[in-house]
N, C-alpha and C positions, 0 to 999 in steps of 0.2 A: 504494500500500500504506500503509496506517496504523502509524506510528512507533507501539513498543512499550516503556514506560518504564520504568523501573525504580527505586526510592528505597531506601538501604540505612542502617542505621544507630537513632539515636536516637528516642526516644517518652518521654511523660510525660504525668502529669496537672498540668493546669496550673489551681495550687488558686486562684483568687480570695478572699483571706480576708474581705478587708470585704462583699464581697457574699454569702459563707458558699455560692458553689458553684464549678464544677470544670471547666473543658472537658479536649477529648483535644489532646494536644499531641507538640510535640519535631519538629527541624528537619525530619528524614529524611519522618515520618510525614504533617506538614503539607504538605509539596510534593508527596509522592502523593497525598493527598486533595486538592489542587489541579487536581492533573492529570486525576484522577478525575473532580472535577466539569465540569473544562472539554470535558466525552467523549473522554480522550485513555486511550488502555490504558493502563493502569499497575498496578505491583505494590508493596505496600511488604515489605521483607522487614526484621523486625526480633529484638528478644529483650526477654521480661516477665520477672518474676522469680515466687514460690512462695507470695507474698503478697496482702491482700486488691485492690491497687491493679492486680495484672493481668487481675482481672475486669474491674475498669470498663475497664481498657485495651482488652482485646478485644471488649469492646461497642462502643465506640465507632470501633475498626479498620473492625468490621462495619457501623456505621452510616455510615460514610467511604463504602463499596462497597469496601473495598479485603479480601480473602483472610486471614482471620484464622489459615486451615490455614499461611501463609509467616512467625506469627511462633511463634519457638519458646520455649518455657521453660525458665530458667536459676536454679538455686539460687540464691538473693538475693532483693532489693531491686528495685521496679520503680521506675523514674523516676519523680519528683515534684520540682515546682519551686511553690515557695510566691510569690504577688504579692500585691504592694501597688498597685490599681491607683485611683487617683483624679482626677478630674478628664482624664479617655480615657487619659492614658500610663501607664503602668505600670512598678514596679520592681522586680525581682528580688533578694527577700531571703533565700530559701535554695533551692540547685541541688540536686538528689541523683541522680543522673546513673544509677545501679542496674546492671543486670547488661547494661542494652546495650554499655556498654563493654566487655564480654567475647564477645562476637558477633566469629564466626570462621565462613568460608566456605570448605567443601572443595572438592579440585577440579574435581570434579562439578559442586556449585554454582556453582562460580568461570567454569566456561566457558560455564554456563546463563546465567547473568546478562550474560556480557561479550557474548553474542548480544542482547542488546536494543540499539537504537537508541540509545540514551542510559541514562547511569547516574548517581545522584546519588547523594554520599556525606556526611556531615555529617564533617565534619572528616576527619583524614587517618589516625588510629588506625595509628600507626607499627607497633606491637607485631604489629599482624593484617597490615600491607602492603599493605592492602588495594587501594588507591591504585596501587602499583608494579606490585598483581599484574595488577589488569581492565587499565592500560593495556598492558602486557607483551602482554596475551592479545586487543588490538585495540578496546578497548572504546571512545568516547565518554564523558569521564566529567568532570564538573564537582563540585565540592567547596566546601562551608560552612566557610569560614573563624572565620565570625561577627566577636567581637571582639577574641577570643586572636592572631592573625595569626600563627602560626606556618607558615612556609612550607618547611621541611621536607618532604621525602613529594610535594610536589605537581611532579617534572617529566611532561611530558607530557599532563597535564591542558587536557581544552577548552578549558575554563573556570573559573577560581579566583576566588569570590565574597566579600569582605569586607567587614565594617560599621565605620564610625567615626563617632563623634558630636565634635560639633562644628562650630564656622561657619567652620575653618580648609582650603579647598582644597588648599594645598601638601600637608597632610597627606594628604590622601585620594591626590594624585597619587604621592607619592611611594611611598607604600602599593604602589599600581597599579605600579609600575616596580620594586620588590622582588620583586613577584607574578611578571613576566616574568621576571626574572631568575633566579628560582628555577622556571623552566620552565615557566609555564602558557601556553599559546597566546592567552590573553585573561584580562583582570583585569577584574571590576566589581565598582566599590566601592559599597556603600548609604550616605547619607548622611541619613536619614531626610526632614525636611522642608527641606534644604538639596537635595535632590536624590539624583544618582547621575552617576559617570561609567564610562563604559568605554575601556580601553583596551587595542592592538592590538601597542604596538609603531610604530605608522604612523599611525593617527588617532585622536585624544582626543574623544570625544565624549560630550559633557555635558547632561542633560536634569535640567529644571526638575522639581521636586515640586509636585504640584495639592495648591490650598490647599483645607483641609478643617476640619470641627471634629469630630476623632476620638473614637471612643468607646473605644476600646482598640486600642493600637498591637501588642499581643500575635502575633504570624506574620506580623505584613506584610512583614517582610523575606523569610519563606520561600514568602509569595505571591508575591511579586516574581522571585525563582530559578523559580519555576513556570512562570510568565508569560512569563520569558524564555525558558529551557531549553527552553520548548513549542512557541514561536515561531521558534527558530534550527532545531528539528528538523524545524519545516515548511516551511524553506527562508527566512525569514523575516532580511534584513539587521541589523545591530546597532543599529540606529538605529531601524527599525521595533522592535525586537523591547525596546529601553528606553520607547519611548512604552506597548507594551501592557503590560510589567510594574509603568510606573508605575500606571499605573490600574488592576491586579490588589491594588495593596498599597494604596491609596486607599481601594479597596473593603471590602478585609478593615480596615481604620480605623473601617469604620462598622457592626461587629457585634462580639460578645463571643468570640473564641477565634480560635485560627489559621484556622479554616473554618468555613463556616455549617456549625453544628451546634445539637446540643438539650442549652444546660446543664443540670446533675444536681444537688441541691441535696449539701453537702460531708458525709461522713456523721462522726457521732463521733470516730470512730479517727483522721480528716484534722486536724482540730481538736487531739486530742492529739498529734499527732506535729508540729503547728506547732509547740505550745509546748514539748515535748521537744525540738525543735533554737534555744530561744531566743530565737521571736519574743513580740512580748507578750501575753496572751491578750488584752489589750485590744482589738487588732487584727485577733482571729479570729474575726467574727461570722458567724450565722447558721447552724453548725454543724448537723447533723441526729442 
């Protein structure tokens, strides 16, 4: 039977301002367009807000393959994350996180979703419980820590994913050992081109990053949660399952956005709303 997957949570558009366009973005959205592409089922269930940024969102849901009818609309603000990307890496200089943060799951929904095979949640969203509730209700559910590390919320948990930058290992291990401690059955940590480890509790196991000349590091971490999550629900050991995510997030290094996708060039209103939160319009070219 083919594993059915599920990705719950955040989405944004993720403006490139020097290059003056826009992919579809945000943790939740990128890992089901992941899994989408690699022909695995999957569903993203998310929330746009009232504004002109949940059109382009739901275009590009639809152009993932992913059910644009599972994200819903919520009075606000849709996600938009402005980058500065140069020379392949990229930096995030303003978040707006929008009305996915208010994304609440009934318990209709709640027992829909805990029947897939696997569930991914981007962070742990104490307020919704979301976390406490799918595993309560039998789910498989693995969680984007990212770089906040907040390990609250996560006992139970498959799998609890975090990123840290830096050439420092103790750090990443030690990460990994909090992870467990605060209840996850497995911790893997990203370390971008320092690698990744995972760990069980029992065996540390550490795999090398392919060296590459990236074009934009933008979702290779949420490639990577795809690549793995995809792998371990195919039956797939932890070891197998870090060599194929390294090479999912390799991959995604050498195109423009979280997923091959068709960027849009950024329209007017993106441009102003850069420099409305502060950045410099110097920095906002190519605007349409």
């Amino acid at each position: 039977m083919t594993a059915h997957l599920i990705a719950v949570g955040d989405n944004c558009l993720d403006v490139y301002l020097r290059q003056g366009n826009y992919a579809i973005g945000g943790n939740a959205l990128n890992v089901a367009a992941d899994w989408r592409a690699a022909g695995r089922p999957a569903r993203y269930i998310g929330a746009v807000g009232t504004d002109p940024a949940a059109e382009l969102l739901l275009a590009g849901v639809a152009q993932a393959g992913l059910g644009p009818e599972h994200v819903r609309r919520l009075p606000g603000a849709t996600g938009v994350t402005f980058i500065d990307l140069a020379d392949g890496d990229r930096k995030l200089l303003h978040e707006e996180f929008g009305v996915g943060l208010d994304l609440r799951l009934d318990e209709r929904e709640l027992a829909e979703v805990a029947r897939a095979d696997w569930v991914h949640l981007q962070g742990t969203a104490p307020e919704a419980r979301l976390v406490e509730r799918l595993v309560s209700a039998g789910a498989r559910v693995s969680v984007d820590l990212s770089t906040y590390h907040v390990t609250t919320g996560i006992a139970g948990v498959a799998v609890a994913f975090a990123s840290v930058s830096g050439s420092d290992a103790a750090e990443a291990e030690a990460l990994a050992e909090r992870l467990l401690a605060a209840g996850a059955a497995l911790a893997v940590i990203m370390r971008g081109e320092h690698g990744s480890i995972a760990w069980d509790g029992v065996e540390m196991v550490r795999h090398a990053a392919q060296r590459i000349d990236p074009v934009d590091t933008c979702g290779a971490g949420d490639s990577f949660i795809a690549a793995f999550t995809g792998a371990i629900v195919s039956g797939a050991p932890v070891r197998a399952a870090m060599a194929e995510a390294t090479g999912a997030a390799s991959r995604t290094c050498l195109h423009f956005g979280g997923w091959e996708q068709t960027l849009n060039p950024s329209p007017q209103w993106l441009h102003d709303q850069a420099v409305a939160v502060g950045i410099s319009p110097a920095l906002v070219g190519g605007a349409e």
